[in-house]
PDB file with SEQRES, HELIX, SHEET and CRYST1 records, atoms N, CA, C and O in Angstrom:
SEQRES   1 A   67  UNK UNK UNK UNK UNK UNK UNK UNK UNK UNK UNK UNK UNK          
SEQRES   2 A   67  UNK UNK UNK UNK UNK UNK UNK UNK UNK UNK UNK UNK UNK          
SEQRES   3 A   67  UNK UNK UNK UNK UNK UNK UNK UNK UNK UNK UNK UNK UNK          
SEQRES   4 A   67  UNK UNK UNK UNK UNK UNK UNK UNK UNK UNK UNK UNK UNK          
SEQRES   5 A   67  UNK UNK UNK UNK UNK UNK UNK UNK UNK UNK UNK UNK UNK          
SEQRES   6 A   67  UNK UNK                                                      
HELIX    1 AA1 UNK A    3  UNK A   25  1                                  23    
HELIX    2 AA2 UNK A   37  UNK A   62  1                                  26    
SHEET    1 AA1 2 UNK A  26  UNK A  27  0                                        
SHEET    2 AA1 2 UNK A  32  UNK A  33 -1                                        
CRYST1    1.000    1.000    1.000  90.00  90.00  90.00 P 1           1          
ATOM      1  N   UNK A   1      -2.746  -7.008  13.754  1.00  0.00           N  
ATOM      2  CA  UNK A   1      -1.478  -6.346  13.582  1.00  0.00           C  
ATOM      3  C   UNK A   1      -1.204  -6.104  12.092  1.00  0.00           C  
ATOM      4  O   UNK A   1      -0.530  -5.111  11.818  1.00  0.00           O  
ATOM      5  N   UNK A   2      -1.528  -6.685  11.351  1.00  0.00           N  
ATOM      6  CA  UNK A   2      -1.207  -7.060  10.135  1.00  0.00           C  
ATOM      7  C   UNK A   2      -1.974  -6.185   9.375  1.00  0.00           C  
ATOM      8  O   UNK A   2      -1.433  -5.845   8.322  1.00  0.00           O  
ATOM      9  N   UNK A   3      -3.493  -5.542   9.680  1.00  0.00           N  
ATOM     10  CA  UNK A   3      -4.344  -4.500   9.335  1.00  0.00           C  
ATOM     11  C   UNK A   3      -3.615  -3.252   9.306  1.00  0.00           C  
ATOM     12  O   UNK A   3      -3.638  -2.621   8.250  1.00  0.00           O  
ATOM     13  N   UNK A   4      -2.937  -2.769  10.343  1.00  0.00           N  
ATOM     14  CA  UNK A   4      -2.704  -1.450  10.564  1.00  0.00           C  
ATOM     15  C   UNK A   4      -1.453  -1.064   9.534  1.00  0.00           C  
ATOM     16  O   UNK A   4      -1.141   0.126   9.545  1.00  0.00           O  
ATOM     17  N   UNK A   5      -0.747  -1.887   8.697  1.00  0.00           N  
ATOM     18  CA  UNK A   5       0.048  -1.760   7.696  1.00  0.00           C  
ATOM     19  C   UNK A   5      -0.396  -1.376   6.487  1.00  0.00           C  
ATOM     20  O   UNK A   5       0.052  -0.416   5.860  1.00  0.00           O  
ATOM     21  N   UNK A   6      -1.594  -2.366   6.003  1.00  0.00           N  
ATOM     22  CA  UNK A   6      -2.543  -1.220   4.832  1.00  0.00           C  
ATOM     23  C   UNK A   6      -2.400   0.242   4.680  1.00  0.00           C  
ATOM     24  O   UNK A   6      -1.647   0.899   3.961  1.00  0.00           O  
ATOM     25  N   UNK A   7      -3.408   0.633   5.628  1.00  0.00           N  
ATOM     26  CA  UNK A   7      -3.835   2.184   5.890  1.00  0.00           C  
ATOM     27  C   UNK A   7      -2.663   2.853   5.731  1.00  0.00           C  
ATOM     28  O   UNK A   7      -2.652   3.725   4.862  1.00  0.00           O  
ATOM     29  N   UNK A   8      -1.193   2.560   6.666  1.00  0.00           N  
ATOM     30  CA  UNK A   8      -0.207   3.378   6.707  1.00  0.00           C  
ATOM     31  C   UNK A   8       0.748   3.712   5.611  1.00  0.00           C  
ATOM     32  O   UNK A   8       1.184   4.811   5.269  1.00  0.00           O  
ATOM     33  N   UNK A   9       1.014   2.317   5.058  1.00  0.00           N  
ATOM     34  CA  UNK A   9       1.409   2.196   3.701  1.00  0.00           C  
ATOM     35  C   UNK A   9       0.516   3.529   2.549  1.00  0.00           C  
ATOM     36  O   UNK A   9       1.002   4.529   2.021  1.00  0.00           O  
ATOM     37  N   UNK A  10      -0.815   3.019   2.501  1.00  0.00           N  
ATOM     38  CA  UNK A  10      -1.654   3.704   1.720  1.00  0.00           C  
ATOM     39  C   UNK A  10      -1.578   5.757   2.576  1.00  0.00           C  
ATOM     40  O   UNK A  10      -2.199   6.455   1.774  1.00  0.00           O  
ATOM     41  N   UNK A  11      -1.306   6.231   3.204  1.00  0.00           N  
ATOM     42  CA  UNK A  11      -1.026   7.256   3.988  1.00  0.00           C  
ATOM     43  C   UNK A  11       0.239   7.541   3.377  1.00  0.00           C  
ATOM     44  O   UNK A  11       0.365   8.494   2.608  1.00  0.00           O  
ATOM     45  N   UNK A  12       0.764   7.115   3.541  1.00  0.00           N  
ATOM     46  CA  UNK A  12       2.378   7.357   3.186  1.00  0.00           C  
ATOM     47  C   UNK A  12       2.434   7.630   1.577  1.00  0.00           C  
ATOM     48  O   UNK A  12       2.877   8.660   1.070  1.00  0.00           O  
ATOM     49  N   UNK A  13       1.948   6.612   0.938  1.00  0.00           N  
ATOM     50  CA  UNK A  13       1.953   6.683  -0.649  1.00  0.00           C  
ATOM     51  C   UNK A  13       1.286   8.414  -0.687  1.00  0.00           C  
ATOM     52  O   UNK A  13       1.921   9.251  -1.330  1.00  0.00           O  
ATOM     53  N   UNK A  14       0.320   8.719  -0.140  1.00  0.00           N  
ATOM     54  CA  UNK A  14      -0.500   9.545  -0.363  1.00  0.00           C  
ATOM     55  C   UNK A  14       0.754  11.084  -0.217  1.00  0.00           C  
ATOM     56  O   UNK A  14       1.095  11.855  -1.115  1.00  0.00           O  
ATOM     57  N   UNK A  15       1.174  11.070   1.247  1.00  0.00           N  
ATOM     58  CA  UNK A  15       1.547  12.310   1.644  1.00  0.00           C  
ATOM     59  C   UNK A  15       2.613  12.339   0.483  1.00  0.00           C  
ATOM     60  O   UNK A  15       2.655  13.345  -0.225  1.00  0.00           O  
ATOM     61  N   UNK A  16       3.609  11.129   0.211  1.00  0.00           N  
ATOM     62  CA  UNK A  16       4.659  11.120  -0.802  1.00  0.00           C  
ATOM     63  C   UNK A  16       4.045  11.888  -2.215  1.00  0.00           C  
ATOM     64  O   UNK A  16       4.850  12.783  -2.473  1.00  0.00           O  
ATOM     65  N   UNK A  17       3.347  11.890  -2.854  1.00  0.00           N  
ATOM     66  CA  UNK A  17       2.571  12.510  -3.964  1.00  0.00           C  
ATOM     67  C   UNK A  17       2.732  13.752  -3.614  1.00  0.00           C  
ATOM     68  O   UNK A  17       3.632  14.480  -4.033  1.00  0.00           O  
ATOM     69  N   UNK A  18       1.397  14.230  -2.394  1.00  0.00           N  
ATOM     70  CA  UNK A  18       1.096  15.548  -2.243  1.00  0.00           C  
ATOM     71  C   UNK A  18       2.218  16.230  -2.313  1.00  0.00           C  
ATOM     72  O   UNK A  18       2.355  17.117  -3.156  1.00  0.00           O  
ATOM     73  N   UNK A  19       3.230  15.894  -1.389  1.00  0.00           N  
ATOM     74  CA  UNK A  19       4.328  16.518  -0.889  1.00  0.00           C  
ATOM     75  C   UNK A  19       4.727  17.232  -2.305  1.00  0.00           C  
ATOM     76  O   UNK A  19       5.058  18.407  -2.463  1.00  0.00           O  
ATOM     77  N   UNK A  20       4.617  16.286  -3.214  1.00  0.00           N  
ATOM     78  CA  UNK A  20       5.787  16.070  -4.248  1.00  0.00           C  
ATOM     79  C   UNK A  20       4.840  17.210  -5.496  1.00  0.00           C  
ATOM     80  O   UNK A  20       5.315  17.445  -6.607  1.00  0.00           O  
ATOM     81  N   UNK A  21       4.205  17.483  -5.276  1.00  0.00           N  
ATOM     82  CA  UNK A  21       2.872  18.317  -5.834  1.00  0.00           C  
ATOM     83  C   UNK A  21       3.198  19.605  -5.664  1.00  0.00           C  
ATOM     84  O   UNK A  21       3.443  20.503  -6.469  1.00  0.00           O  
ATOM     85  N   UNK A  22       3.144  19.532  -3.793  1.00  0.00           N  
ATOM     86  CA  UNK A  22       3.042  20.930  -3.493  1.00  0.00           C  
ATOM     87  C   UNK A  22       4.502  21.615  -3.863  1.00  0.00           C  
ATOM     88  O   UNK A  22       4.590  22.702  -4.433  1.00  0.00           O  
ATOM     89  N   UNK A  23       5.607  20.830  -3.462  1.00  0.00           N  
ATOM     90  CA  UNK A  23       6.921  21.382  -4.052  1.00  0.00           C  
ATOM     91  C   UNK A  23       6.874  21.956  -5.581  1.00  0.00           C  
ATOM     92  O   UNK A  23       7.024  23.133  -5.911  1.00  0.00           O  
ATOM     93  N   UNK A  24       6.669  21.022  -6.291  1.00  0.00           N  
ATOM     94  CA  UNK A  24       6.354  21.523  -8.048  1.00  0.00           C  
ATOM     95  C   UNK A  24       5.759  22.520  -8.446  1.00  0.00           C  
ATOM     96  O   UNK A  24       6.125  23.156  -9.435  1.00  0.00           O  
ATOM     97  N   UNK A  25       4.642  22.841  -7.663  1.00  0.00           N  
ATOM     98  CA  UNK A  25       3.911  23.974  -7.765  1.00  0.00           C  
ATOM     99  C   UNK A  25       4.003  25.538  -7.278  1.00  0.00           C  
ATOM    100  O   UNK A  25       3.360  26.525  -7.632  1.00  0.00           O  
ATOM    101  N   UNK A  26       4.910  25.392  -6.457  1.00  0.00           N  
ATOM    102  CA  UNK A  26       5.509  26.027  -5.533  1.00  0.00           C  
ATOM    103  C   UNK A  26       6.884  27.303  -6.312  1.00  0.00           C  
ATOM    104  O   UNK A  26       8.081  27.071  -6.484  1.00  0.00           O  
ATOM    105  N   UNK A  27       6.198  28.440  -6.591  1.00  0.00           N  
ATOM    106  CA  UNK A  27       7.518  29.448  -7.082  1.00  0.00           C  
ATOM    107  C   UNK A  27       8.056  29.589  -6.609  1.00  0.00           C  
ATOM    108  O   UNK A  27       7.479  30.044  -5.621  1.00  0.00           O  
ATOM    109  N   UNK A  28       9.570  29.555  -6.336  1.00  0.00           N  
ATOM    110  CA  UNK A  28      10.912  30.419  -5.468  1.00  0.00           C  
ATOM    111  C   UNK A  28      10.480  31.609  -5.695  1.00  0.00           C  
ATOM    112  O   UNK A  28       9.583  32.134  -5.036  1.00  0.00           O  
ATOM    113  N   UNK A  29      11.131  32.193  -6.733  1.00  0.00           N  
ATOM    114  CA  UNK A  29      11.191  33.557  -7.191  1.00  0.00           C  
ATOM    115  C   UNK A  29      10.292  34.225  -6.602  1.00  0.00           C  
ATOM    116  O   UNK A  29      10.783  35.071  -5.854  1.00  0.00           O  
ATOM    117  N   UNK A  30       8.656  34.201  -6.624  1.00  0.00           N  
ATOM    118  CA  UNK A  30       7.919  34.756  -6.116  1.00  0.00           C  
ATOM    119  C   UNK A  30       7.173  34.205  -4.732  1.00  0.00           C  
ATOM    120  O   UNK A  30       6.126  34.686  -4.297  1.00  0.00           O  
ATOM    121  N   UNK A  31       7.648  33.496  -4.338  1.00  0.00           N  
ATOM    122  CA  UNK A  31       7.145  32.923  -3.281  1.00  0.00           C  
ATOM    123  C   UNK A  31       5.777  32.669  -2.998  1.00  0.00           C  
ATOM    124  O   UNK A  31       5.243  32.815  -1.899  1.00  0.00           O  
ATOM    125  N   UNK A  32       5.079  32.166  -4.353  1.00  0.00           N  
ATOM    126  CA  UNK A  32       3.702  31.997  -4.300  1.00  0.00           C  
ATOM    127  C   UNK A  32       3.223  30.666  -5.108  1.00  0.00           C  
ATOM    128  O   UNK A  32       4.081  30.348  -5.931  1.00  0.00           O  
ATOM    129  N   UNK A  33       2.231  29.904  -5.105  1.00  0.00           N  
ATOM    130  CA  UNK A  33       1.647  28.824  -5.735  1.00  0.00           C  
ATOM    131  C   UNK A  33       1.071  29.252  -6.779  1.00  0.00           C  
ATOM    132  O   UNK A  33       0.461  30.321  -6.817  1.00  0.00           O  
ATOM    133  N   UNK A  34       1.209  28.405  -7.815  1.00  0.00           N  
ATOM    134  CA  UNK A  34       0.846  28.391  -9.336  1.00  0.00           C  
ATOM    135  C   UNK A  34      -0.729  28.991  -9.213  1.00  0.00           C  
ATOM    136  O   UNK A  34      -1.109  30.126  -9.504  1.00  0.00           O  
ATOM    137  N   UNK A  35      -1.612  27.731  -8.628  1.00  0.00           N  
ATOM    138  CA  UNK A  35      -2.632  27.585  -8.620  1.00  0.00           C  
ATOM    139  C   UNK A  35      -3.289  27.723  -6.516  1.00  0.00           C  
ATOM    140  O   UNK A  35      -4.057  26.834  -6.147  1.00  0.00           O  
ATOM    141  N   UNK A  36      -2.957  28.611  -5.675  1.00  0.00           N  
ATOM    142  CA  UNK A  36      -3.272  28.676  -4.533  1.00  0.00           C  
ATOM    143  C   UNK A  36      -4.594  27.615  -4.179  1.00  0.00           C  
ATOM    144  O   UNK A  36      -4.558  26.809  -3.250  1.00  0.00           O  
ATOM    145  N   UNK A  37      -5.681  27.773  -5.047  1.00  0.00           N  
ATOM    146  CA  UNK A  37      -6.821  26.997  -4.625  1.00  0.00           C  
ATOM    147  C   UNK A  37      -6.366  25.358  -4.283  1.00  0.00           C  
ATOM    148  O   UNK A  37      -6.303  24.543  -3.362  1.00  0.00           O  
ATOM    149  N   UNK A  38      -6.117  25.518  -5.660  1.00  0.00           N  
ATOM    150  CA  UNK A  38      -5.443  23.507  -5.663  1.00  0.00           C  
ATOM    151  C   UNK A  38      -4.028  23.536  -4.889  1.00  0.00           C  
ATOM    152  O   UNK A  38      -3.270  22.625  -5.221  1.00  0.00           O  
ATOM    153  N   UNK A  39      -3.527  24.470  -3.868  1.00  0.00           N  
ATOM    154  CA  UNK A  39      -2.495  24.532  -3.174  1.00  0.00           C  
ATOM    155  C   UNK A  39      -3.310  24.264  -1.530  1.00  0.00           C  
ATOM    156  O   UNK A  39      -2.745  23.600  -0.661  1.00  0.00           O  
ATOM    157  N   UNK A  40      -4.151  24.652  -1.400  1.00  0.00           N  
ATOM    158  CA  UNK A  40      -5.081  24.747  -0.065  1.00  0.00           C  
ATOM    159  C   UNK A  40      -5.345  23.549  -0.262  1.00  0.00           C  
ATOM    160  O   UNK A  40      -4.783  23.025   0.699  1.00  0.00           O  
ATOM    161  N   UNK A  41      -6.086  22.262  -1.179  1.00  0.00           N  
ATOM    162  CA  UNK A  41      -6.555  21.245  -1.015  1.00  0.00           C  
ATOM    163  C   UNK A  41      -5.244  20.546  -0.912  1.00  0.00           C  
ATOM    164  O   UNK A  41      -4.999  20.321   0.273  1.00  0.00           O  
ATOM    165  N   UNK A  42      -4.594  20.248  -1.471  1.00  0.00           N  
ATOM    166  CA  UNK A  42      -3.378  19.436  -1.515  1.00  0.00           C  
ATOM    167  C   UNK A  42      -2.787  19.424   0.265  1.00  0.00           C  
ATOM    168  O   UNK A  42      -2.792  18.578   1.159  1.00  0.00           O  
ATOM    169  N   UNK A  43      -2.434  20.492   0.173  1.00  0.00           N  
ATOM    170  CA  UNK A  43      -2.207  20.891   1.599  1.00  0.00           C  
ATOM    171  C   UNK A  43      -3.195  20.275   3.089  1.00  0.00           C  
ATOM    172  O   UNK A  43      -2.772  19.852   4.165  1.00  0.00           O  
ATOM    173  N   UNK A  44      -4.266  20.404   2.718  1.00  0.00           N  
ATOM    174  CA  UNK A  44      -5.300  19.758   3.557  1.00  0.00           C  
ATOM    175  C   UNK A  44      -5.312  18.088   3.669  1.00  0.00           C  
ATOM    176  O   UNK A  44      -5.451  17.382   4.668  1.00  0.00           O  
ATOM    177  N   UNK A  45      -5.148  17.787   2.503  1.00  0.00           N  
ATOM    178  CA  UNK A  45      -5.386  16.200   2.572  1.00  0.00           C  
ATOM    179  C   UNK A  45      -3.641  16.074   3.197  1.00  0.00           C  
ATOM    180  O   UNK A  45      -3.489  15.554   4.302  1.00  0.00           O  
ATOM    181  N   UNK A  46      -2.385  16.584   2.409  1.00  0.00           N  
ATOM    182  CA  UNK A  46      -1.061  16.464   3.273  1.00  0.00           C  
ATOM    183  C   UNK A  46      -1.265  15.830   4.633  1.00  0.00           C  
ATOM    184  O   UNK A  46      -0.913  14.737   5.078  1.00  0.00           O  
ATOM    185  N   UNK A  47      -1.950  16.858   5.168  1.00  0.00           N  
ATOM    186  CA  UNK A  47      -1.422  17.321   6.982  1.00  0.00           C  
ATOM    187  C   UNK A  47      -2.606  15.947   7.540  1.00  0.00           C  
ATOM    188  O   UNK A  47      -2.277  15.012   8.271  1.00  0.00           O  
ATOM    189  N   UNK A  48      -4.130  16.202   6.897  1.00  0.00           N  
ATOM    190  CA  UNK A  48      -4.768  14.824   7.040  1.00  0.00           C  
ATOM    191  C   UNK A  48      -3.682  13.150   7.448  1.00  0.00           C  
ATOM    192  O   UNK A  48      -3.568  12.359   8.384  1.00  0.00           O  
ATOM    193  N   UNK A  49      -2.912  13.419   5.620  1.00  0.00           N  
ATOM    194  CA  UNK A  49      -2.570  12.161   6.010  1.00  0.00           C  
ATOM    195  C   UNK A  49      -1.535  12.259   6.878  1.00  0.00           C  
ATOM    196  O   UNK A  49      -1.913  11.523   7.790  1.00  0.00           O  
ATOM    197  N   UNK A  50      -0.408  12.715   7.213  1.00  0.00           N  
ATOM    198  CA  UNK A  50       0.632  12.781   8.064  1.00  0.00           C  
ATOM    199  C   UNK A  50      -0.131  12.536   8.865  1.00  0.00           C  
ATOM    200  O   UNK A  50      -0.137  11.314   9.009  1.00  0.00           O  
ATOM    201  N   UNK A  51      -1.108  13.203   9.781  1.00  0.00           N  
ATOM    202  CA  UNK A  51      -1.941  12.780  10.539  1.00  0.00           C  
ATOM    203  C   UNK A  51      -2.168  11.521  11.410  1.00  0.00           C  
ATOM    204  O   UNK A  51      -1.971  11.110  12.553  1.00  0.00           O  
ATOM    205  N   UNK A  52      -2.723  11.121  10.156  1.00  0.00           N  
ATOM    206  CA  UNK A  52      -3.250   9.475  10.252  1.00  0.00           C  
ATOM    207  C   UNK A  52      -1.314   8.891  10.288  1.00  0.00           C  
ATOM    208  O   UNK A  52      -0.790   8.880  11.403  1.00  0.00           O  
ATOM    209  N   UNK A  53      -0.877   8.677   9.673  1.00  0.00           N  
ATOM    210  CA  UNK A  53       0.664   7.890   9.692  1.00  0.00           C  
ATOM    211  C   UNK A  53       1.243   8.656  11.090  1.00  0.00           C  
ATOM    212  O   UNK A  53       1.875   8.017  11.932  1.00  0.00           O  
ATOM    213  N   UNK A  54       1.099   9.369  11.161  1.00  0.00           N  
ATOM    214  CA  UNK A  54       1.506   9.373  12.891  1.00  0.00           C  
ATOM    215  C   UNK A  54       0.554   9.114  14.181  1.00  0.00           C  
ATOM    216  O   UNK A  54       0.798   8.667  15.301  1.00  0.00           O  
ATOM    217  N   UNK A  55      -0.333   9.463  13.713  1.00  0.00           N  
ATOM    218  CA  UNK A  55      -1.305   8.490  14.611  1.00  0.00           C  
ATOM    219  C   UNK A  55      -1.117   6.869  14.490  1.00  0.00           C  
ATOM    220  O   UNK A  55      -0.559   6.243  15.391  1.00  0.00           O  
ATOM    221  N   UNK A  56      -1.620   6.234  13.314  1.00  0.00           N  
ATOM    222  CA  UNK A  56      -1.540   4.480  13.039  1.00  0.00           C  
ATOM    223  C   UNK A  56      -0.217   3.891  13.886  1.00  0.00           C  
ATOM    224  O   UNK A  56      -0.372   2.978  14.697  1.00  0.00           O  
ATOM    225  N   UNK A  57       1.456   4.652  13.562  1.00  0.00           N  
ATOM    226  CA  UNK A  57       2.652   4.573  13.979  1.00  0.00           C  
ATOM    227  C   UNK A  57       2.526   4.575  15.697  1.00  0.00           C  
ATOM    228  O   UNK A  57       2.495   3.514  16.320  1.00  0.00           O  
ATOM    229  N   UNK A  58       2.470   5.714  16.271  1.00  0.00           N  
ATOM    230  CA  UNK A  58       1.861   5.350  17.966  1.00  0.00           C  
ATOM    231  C   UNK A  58       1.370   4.016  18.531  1.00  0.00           C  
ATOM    232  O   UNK A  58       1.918   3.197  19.268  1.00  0.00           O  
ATOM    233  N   UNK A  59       0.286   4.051  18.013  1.00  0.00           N  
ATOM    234  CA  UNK A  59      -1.133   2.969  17.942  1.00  0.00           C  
ATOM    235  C   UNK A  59       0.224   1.789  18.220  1.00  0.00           C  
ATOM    236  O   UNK A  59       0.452   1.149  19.247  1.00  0.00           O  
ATOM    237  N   UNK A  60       0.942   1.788  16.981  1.00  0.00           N  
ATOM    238  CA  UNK A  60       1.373   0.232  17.145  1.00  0.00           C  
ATOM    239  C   UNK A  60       2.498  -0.183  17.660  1.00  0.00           C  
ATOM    240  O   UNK A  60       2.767  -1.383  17.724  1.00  0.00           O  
ATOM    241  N   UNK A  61       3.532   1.044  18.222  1.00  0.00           N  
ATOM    242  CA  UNK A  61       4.613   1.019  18.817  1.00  0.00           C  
ATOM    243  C   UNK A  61       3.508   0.877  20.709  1.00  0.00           C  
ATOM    244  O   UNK A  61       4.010   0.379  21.717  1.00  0.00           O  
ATOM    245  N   UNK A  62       2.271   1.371  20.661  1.00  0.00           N  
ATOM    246  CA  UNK A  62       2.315   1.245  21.807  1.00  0.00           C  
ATOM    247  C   UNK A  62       1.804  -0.129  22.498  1.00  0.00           C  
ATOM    248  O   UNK A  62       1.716  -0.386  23.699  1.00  0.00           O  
ATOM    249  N   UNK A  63       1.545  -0.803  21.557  1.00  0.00           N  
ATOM    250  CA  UNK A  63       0.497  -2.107  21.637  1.00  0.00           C  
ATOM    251  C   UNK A  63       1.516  -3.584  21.804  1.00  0.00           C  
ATOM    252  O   UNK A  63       1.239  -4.784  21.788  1.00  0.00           O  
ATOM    253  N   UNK A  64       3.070  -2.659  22.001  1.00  0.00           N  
ATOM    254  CA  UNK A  64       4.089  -3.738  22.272  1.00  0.00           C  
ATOM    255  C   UNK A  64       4.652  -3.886  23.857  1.00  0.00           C  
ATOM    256  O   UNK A  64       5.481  -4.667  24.324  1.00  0.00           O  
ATOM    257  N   UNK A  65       3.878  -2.836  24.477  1.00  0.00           N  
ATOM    258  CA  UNK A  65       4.205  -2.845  26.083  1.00  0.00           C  
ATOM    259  C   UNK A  65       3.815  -3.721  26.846  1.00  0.00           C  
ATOM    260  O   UNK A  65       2.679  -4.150  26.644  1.00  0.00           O  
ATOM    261  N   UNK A  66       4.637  -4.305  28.012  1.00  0.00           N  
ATOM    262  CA  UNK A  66       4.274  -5.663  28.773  1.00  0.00           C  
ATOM    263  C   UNK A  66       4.351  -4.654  30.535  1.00  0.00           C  
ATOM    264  O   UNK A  66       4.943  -4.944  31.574  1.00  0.00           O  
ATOM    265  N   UNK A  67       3.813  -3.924  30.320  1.00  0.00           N  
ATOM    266  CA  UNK A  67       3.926  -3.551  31.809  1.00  0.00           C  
ATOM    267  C   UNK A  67       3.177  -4.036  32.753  1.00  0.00           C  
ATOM    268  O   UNK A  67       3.343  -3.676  33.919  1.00  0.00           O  
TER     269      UNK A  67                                                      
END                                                                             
């Protein structure tokens, strides 16, 4: 039980960055990314980790059922 807190923690730290990346980089005015290339990777690892933190989150809400 105590494992699956690592990873998610470390997931979370991660998407918190990207997130915080892709916003910064991100023009209003023109509605386009500084750098698109390094907008596609950022973006990729994002949705990766959300991914995983909603997957790990399931996993351990479901591993509390007594049916």
């Amino acid at each position: 039980m105590e494992n699956n807190k690592a990873p998610l923690f470390t997931f979370s730290i991660i998407a918190i960055i990207l997130g915080v990346a892709l916003h910064k980089q991100f023009d209003y005015e023109n509605f386009k990314f500084e750098k698109p290339a390094l907008a596609i990777v950022y973006f990729i690892v994002f949705a990766a980790s959300v991914f995983f933190i909603i997957k790990g989150s399931k996993a351990t809400t479901n591993t509390g059922n007594n049916d």
